[in-house]
C-alpha positions in Angstrom: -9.9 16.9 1.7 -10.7 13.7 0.8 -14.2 13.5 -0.3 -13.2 14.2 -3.9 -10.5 11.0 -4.2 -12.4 9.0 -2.2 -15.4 9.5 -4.6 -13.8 9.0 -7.5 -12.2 5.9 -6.0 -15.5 4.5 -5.2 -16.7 5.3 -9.1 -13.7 3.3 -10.2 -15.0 0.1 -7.9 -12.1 0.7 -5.3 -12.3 -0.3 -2.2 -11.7 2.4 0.4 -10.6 2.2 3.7 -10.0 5.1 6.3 -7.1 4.6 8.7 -8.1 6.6 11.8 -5.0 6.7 13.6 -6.1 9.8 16.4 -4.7 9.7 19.5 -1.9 6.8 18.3 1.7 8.1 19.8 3.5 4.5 18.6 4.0 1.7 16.7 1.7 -0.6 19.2 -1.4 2.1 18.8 -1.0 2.2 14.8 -0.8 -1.8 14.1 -3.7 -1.3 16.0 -5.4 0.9 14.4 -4.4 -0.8 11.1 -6.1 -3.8 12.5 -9.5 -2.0 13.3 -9.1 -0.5 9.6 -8.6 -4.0 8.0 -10.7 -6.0 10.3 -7.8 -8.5 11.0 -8.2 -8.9 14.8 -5.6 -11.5 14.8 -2.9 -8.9 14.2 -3.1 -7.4 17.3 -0.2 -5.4 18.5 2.2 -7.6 16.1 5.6 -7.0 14.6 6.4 -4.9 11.7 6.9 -8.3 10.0 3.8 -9.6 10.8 1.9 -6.3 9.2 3.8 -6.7 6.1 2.6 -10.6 5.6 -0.9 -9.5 5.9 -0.4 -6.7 3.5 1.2 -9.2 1.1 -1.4 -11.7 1.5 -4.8 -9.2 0.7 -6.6 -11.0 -1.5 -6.4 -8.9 -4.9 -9.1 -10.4 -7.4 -11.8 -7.8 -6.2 -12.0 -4.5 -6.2 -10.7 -2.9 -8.9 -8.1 -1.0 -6.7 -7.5 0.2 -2.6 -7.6 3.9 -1.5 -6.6 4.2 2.0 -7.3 7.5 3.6 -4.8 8.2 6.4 -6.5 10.3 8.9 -4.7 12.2 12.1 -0.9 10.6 10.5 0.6 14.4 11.5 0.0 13.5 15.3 1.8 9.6 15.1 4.4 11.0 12.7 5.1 13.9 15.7 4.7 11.4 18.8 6.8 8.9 16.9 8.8 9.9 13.8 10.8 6.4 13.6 7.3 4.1 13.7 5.8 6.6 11.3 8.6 6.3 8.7 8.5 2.6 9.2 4.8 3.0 8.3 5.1 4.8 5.3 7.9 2.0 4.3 5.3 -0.6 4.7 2.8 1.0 2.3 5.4 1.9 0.3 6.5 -1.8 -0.2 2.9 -2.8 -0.5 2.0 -0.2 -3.2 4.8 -1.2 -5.4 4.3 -5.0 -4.9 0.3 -4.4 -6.0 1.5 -2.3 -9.0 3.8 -5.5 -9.7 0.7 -7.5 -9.3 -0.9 -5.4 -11.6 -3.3 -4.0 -8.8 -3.7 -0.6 -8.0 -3.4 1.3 -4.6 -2.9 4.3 -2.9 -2.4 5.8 0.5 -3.9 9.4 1.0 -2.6 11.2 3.8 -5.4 13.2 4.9 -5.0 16.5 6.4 -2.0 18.9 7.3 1.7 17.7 8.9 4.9 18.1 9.7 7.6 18.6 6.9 8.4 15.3 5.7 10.3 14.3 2.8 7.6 11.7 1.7 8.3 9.5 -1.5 5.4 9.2 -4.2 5.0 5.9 -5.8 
């Protein structure tokens, strides 16, 4: 549940940001939804390079931190285990370049899934 995380995130002057991704069976329907997450329309249904230059370029002077909750990731991570690992690469990457950076970050997937041997950074 993450009411509690996201709370406390929001006590810490994070900036939270749910990633709905219901319904999303590839890698088209998630840089999607990670577009309507992150308001950046112009990302459209780009390349897994293209997501990773936006995620490099967040501007990380404010807030203190990023919590992304991960909603409905069990259903993409079924329909499409190959785009869903490249997913969790991406944020992967992205938290460890913000810890670099000094920033801090985290991706909370939300809710019950399949067996995954998921790395925690």
């Amino acid at each position: 549940e993450p009411g509690p995380v996201r709370r406390e995130a929001v006590e810490h002057d994070w900036h939270t940001v749910t990633l709905d991704t219901v319904g999303v069976d590839d890698r088209e329907g998630f840089v999607a939804s990670l577009a309507d997450a992150f308001d950046l329309s112009e990302l459209g249904a780009g390349s897994w390079d293209v997501l990773d230059q936006h995620r490099r370029a967040r501007d990380l002077d404010e807030p203190n931190g990023l919590l992304i909750c991960w909603e409905a990731w069990a259903s993409f991570a079924d329909a499409d285990p190959d785009s869903f690992e490249m997913a969790i690469e991406i944020f992967q990457d992205a938290c460890i370049a913000w810890q670099y950076d000094k920033f801090q970050a985290a991706v909370l997937l939300v809710g019950d899934g399949p067996e995954a041997d998921l790395p925690y950074w």
